[in-house]
N, C-alpha and C positions, 0 to 999 in steps of 0.2 A: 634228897635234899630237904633239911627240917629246918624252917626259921627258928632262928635262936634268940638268946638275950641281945648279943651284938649288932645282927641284923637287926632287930628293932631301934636300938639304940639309933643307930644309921639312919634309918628310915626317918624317926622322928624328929632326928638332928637336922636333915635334909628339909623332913615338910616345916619345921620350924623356922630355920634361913629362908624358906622361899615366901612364910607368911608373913614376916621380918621386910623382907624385898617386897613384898606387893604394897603392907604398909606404908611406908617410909616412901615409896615412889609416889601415892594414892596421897600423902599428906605434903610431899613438895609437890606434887602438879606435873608431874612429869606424863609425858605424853604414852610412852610404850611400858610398863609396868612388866606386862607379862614377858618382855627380855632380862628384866631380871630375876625373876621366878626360872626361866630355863636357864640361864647364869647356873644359879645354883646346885640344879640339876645334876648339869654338864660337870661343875669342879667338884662338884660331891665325894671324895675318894675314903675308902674305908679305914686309910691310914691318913693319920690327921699332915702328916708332914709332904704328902702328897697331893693332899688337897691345899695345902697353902703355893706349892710350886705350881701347881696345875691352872690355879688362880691367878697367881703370879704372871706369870707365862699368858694367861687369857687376858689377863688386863692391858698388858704390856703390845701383844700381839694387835690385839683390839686399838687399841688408839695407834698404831702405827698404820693400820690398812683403815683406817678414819681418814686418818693426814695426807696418805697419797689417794685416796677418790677427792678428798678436800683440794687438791691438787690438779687432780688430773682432770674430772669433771669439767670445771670454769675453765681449762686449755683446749677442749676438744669440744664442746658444747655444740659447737653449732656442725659438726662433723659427725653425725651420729655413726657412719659405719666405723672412724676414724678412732672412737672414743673407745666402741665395743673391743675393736681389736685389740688397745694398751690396757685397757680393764682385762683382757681376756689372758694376755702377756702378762702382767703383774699377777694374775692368781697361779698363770703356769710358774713363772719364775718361781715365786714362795710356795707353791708346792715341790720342786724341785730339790730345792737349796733344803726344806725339810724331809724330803725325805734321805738325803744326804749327810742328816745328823739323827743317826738311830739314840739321843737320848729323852729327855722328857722334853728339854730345850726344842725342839723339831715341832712343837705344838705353836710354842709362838709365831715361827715362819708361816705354819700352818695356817693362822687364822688371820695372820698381816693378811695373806693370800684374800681368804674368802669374807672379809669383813667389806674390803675394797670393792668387792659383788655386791654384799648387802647392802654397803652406802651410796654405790657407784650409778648401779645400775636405776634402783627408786628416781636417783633424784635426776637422769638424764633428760625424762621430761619437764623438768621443773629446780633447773641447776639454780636458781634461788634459794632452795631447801637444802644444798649439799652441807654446808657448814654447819645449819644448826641440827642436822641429822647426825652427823658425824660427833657432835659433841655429846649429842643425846644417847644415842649408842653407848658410847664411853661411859659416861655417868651410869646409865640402866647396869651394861656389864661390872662397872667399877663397884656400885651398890649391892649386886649380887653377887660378886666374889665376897667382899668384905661380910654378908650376910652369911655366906656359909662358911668361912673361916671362924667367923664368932662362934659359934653350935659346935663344929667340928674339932674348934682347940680347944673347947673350954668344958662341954658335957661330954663327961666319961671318955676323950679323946684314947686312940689307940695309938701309938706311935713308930716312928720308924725305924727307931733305936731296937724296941722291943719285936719290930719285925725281925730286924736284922739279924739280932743274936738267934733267933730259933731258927730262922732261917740256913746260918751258920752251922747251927748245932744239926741240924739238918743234913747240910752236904756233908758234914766231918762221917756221920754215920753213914753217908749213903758211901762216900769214898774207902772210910775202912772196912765196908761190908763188901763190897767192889773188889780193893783188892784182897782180902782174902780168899775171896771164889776165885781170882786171875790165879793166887800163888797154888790153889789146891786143884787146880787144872782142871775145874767143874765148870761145864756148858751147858748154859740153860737157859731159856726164854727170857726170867727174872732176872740173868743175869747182864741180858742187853738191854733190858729195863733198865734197870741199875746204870749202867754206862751210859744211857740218854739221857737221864735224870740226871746224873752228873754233870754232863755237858750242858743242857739245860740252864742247871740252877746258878752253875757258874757266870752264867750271862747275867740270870734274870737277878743276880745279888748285886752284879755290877749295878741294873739300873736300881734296883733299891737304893745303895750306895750315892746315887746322886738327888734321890731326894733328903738325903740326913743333914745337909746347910740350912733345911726349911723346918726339920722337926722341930716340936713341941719338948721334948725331955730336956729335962736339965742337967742328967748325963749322958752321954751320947758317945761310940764307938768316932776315934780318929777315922778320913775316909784314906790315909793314908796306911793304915795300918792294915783297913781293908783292900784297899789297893793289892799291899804285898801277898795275905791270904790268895788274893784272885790269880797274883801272877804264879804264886805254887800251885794250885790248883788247878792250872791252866799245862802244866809240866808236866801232874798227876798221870794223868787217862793217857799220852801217847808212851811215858816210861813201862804204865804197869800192862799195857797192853804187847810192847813189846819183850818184857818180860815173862808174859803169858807166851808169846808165839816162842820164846828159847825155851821153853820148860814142857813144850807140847813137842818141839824136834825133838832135844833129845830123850825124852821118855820115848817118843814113837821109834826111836833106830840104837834105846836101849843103853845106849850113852852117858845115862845119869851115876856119877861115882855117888857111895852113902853118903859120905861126907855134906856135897852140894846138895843132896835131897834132904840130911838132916837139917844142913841151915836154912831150906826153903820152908819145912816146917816149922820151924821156929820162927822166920820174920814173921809169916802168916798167923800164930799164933798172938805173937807179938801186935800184927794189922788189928786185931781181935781185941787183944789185953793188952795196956801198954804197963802194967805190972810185971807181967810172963817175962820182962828180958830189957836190961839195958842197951840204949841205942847204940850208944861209943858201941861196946863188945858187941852186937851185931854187923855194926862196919869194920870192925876189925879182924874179924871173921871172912869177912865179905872179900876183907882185902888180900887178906891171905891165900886164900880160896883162886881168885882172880892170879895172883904171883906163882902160884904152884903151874897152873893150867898154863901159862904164859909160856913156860918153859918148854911145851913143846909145838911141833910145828904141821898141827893135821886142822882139820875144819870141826872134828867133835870138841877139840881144845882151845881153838878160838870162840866157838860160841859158848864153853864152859868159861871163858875169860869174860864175853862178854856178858853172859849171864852175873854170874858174882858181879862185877864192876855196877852194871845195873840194880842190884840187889844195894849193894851198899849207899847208890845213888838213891832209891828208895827209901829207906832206913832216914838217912837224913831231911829228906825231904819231906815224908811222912811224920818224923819227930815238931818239926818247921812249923807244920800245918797245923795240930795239936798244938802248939804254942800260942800261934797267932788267933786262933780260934777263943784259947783260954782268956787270951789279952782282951779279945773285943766282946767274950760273953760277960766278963769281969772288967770292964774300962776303968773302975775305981783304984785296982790293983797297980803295982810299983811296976813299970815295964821292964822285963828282964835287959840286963845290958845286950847280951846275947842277939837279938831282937834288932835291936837299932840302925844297924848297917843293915839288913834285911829290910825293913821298913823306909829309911832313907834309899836307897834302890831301888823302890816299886816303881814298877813305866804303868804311864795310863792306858788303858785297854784299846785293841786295835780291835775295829772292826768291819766287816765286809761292806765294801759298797757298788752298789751295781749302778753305776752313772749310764748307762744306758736303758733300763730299766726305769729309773727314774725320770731320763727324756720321755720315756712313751708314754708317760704315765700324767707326764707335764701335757703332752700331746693332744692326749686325750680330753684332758681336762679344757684344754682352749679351741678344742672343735667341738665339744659339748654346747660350752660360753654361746661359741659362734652361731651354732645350729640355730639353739635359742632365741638369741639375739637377733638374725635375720628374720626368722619365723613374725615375730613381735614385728619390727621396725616394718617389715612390708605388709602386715595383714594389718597392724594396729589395733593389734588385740591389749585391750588395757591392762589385763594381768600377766603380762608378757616379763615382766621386768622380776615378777615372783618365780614364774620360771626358770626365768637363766638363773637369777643366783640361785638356786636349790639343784640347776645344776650342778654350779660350781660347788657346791655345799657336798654334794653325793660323792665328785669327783675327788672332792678332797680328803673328805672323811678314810675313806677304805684304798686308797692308792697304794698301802703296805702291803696288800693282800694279792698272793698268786693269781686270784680271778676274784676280783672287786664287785662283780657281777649278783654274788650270793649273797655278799652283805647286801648291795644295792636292792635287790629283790627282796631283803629281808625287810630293811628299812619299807620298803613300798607297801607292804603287806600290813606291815605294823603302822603306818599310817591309814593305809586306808582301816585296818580297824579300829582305828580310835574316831575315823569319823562318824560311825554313828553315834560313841560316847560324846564327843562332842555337841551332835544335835541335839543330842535329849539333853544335855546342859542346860547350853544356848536356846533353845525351844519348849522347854520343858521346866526346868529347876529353876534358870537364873532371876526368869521374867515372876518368879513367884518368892522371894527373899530381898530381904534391904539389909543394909549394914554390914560390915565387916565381919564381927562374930557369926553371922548366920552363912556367910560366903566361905570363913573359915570350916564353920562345920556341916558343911555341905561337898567341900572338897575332903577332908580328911577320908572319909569312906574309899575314894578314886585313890588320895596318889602313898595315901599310907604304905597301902600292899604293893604299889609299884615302886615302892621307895623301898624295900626289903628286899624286893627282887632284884633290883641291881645291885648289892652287895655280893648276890651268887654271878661269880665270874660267867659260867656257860648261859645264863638268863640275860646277861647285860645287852649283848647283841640283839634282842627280841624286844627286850623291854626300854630302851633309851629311844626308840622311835616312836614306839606307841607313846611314852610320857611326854617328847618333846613335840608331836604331832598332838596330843590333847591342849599342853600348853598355850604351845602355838594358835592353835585353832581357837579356842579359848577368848587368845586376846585379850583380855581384861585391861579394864582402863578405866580412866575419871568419866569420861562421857559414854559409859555403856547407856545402851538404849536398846529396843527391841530389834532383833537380826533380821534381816532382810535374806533371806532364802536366798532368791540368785546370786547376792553376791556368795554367802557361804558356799554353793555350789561352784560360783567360778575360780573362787580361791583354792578352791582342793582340788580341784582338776588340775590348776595351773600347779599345782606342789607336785602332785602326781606325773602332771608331762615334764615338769625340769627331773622327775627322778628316771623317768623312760628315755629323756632326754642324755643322762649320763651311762644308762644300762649300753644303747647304745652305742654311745663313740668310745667307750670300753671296751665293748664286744669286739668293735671293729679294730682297735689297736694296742689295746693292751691284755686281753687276758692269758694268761699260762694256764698248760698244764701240768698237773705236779712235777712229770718227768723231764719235761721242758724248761721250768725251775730247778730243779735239782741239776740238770746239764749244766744249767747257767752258772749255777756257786760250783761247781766242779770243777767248770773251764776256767773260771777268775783262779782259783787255786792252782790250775796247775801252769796260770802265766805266770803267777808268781814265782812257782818254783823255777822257770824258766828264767826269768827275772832274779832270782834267786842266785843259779849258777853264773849268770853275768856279772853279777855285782850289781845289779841297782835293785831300786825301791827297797827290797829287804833286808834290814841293815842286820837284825842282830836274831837269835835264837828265840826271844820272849817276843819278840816281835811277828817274826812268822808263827807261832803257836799262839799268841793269840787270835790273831788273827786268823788261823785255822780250825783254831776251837771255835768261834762263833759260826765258820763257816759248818763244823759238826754238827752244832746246833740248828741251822737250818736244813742240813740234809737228812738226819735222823726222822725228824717227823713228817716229813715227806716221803720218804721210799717203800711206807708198805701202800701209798695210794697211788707207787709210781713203779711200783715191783716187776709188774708185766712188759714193760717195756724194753727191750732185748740190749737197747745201747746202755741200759746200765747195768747189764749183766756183771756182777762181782766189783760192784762198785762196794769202795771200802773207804771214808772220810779219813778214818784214824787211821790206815796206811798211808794216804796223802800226806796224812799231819807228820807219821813218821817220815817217810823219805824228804821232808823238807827238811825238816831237822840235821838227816844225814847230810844233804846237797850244803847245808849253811857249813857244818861241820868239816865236810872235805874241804868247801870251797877257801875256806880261812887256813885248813893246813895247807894246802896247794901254796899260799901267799906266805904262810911260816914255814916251809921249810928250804934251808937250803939247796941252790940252783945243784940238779945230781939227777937219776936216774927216778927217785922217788917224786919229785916235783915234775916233772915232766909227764909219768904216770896220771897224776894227781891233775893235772891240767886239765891232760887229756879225756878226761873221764867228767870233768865238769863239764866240759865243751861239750862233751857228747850228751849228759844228762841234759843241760839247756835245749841243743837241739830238738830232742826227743819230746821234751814236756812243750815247748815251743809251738809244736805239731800236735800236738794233743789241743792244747790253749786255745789253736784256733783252728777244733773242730776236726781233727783227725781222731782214726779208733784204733791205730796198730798197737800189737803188742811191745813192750820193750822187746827193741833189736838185739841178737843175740852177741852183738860184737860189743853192744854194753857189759854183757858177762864176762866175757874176754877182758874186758879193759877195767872190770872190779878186780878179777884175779890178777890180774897183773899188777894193780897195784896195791893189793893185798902183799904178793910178794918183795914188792920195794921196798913197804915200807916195813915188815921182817926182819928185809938184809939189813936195812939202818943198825946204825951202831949204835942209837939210843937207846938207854932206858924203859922201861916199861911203863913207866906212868907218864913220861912224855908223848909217848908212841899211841897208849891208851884209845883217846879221844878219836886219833884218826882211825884206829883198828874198828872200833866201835862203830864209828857212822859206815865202814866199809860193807863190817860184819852187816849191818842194819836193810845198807841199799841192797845187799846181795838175797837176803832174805825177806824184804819186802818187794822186790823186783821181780826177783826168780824163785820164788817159796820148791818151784819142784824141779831147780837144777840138781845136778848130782854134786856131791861133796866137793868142795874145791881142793885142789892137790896140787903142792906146789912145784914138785917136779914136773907136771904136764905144763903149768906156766911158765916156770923157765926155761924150759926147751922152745 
């Protein structure tokens, strides 16, 4: 990693705002300064439309957990176990409810939660101070957002617009690079690379996506427009994956006619160059291909049917994404009409939520409070009240995280090393300098370099504690005067026991490990699909795939540090993602077709899919039952004999074909005379 021109820009932009904030606090009289110096810190984001929301969100959060200690405090005063406990409940509840909303939004909840710590807990001995604490708070935070919004939108700002688009131009390569390795039937390390990074960046463009209402540019991509990119993209990775698995059977059992092998060359090249070949005459190809195969009745010819069908499905959907892409890298450009029904369509992104997960974690957090808080109230240790909330502060911060633990230990470390930089400040530098300018350039040396290092994402987790433990420590304010040694020593202990304080009641009820996490987004997936074949919660195809696809994205980078673990032996996301697809698919023709021999089939086989995934959901490891196979071939058969159409019959042959090969990858051919008898 090389500091660049950007990261300085950053770095300076950053110590600038907080010089700005110390001023401006130092010249109205404001009693805490150095809260708005960490303000700016905290919202400092490398992308200026980030840092305005981030801000946003922090100010807003901030005065809302003011108003309820302002509240709660003068109700419970004279109740001190009484108070700790609804202080301890208002930080679990807002950590909850945020972690429940995986968007940048979740930060507000977040800080309602532990602000109501910061103002709650100080003033319990001295509920006189709760109001004008809670205001002063606000003001310091309100002062230091607005300090680093000014720097951040106005020198050399980077934007969200301009994220977005490279961002874009990003997935669009990483996806036609993706599927042309699927269609050229090359397996290779890079290329599940490639399909994790996909799944990845689809997520992390969404949240990009919701800071562009904050950006700085004066053109800026519709988020509606991104919206519909996200919901193709979200289709992308289970089509070309199953597409990969028909082009790997039949090459493997020799089944592949020229014809279909020369068209797979060609979309592939096409994936590659979108000069190489017009899209229409690729789907019309595709469709022809699909109508030929249709016509006979063996299992090499169904999956030649649904291969082409899929192929065509491809074609258009890849042409889609290359559209939409072009739209929002060029936003100036005339929207094709094409487009508009596409764009007016887009659904807002679904995402995984582990409501029990989030309890423990809520859990954690108000037995941390609690520990603390009794510790304090019965020994009457005066730094008691710095403790608890740096509990709650610890407990909140990394609650996202499988084992919270590592950050929390990280944070510890990086505080305890900033306090000796601290001493030699405080003890050493401060007591020998006057005036603003000389305090100005006595810190620049400290946080310049720590202000560069946060802009490298893998540095931020190392270096936001050390900076906001130097801050902190620090203190600065109108009436500095010489430190007083014990107290500096009992304030860093007390920081240090509210963070041993959260390591703990962590340890004890919330940590995962990876395999244990990964189980977890497994089993919410396959109640869904359970869910699924009943008819509720999952209403529609874009719906469960999104919501599948994020759940990829968190099981992808979990599973090489959860590999050994035997219960996830041949665990597959994107087969998940596929078999729901198919389960929505059956389950809607089961309800479209007429009452006959074929709906009945069709019933039956959803009843049975629910059951089976049902059992899995909550904790079982059978394999699918083989009477599930039995009951695909039969109603592969029904739906055959129908007297319809091939493009009506389509959809349902497809999802059948799907469940049969993602269910049973090493049943034997299916044959329709053994099913009819």
């Amino acid at each position: 990693m090389t500091i660049g021109f950007r990261h300085m820009i950053f770095s300076a932009n950053a110590f600038a705002g907080a010089l700005l904030a110390l001023y401006l606090s130092f010249a109205i009289g404001l009693e805490r300064p150095f809260w708005a110096m960490v303000t700016v810190y905290i919202a400092s984001q490398p992308l200026s439309g980030a840092s305005v929301s981030k801000g946003v969100f922090r100010l807003i959060g901030t005065v809302v957990g003011a108003g309820a200690a302002t509240l709660l405090v003068p109700a419970f005063v004279n109740a001190p176990v009484l108070l700790t406990l609804v202080l301890a409940l208002w930080v679990g509840v807002c950590l909850f409810v945020s972690l429940l909303d995986r968007t940048p939004r979740s930060y507000l909840f977040m800080l309602a939660g532990y602000t109501a710590a910061f103002v709650g807990f100080p003033a319990a001995t001295h509920p006189e101070t709760v109001f004008a604490t809670a205001v002063l708070r606000s003001q310091e935070i309100g002062l230091g957002v607005l300090c680093a919004l000014v720097f951040h939108s106005i020198v050399l700002p980077v934007s969200v617009a301009d994220a977005v688009r490279a961002r874009v131009g990003g997935v669009l390569r990483d996806a036609e690079r993706w599927t042309a390795h699927a269609l050229g039937g090359r397996v290779a390390p890079e290329v599940d690379a490639e399909r994790r990074r996909l799944a990845n960046d689809t997520t992390d463009l969404h949240l990009l996506g919701t800071h562009l209402p904050y950006d700085t540019a004066r053109v800026r991509p519709e988020r509606s427009t991104l919206a519909a990119l996200q919901d193709r993209l979200v289709l992308l990775l289970p089509m070309v994956s199953a597409i990969e698995d028909r082009i790997a059977t039949l090459r493997a059992e020799d089944a592949m006619p020229q014809p279909l092998d020369a068209l797979i060359a060609d979309v592939r090249r096409w994936s590659e160059d979108p000069a190489s070949a017009e899209p229409d005459s690729l789907r019309e190809r595709c469709e022809q291909l699909a109508e030929d195969a249709a016509r006979e009745q063996s299992w090499h010819a169904l999956l030649r049917t649904n291969l082409a069908g899929r192929l065509g499905e491809l074609v258009v959907l890849l042409a889609t994404i290359r559209q939409l892409a072009r739209v929002i890298q060029h936003p100036d450009e005339k929207l094709p009409e094409s487009l508009r029904p596409v764009i007016r369509a887009a659904q807002p992104r679904r995402f995984h939520l582990d409501y029990g997960l989030a309890l423990r974690s809520a859990f954690a957090t108000v037995l941390a409070i609690l520990g603390c808080a009794a510790f304090w109230i019965f020994s009457g240790w005066p730094d008691g009240a710095t403790a608890t909330m740096i509990a709650a502060v610890m407990c909140c911060f990394f609650a996202a995280m499988d084992d919270p633990t590592v950050a929390q230990r990280g944070f510890l470390f990086g505080t305890a090393a900033g306090v000796p930089i601290v001493g030699l400040y405080l003890f050493a530098i401060l007591p020998m300098i006057s005036g603003f300018p000389m305090l100005a350039l006595v810190l620049a040396p400290l946080f310049l370099p720590l202000g560069a290092a946060l802009a490298f994402p893998p540095l931020l987790g190392a270096v936001m504690p050390l900076l906001i433990g130097i801050a902190g420590g620090l203190a600065l304010n109108n009436n500095y005067g010489p430190s007083d040694f014990a107290t500096f020593v009992n304030s860093n202990f007390a920081l240090c026991a509210g963070v041993l304080a959260a390591i703990f009641a962590t340890r004890l009820v919330r940590v995962l490990d990876p395999a244990a996490a990964v189980l977890r987004v497994l089993r919410a997936g396959w109640r869904d699909l359970a869910d699924a074949a009943e008819g509720r919660a999952i209403r529609s195809p874009a719906d469960w795939t999104s919501r599948m696809l994020d759940r990829v994205g968190l099981i992808l980078p979990r599973l090489p540090r959860a590999a050994a673990d035997l219960r996830l032996a041949g665990t597959d996301a994107l087969r998940d993602l596929r078999v729901g697809l198919g389960v929505l698919q059956v389950r809607d023709a089961a309800r479209g077709t007429a009452s006959g021999a074929g709906r009945t089939a069709l019933e039956v086989l959803v009843a049975t899919l629910g059951r089976h995934f049902r059992r899995l959901g909550n904790g079982g490891s059978e394999p699918p039952p083989l009477l599930l196979l039995d009951q695909i071939d039969a109603a592969l058969s029904r739906v055959l004999d129908e007297p319809a159409d091939l493009q009506s019959r389509a959809p349902t042959l497809h999802a059948l074909v799907g469940l049969r090969r993602n269910l049973f990858p090493d049943a034997n051919a299916w044959q329709p005379e053994a099913t009819a008898a």
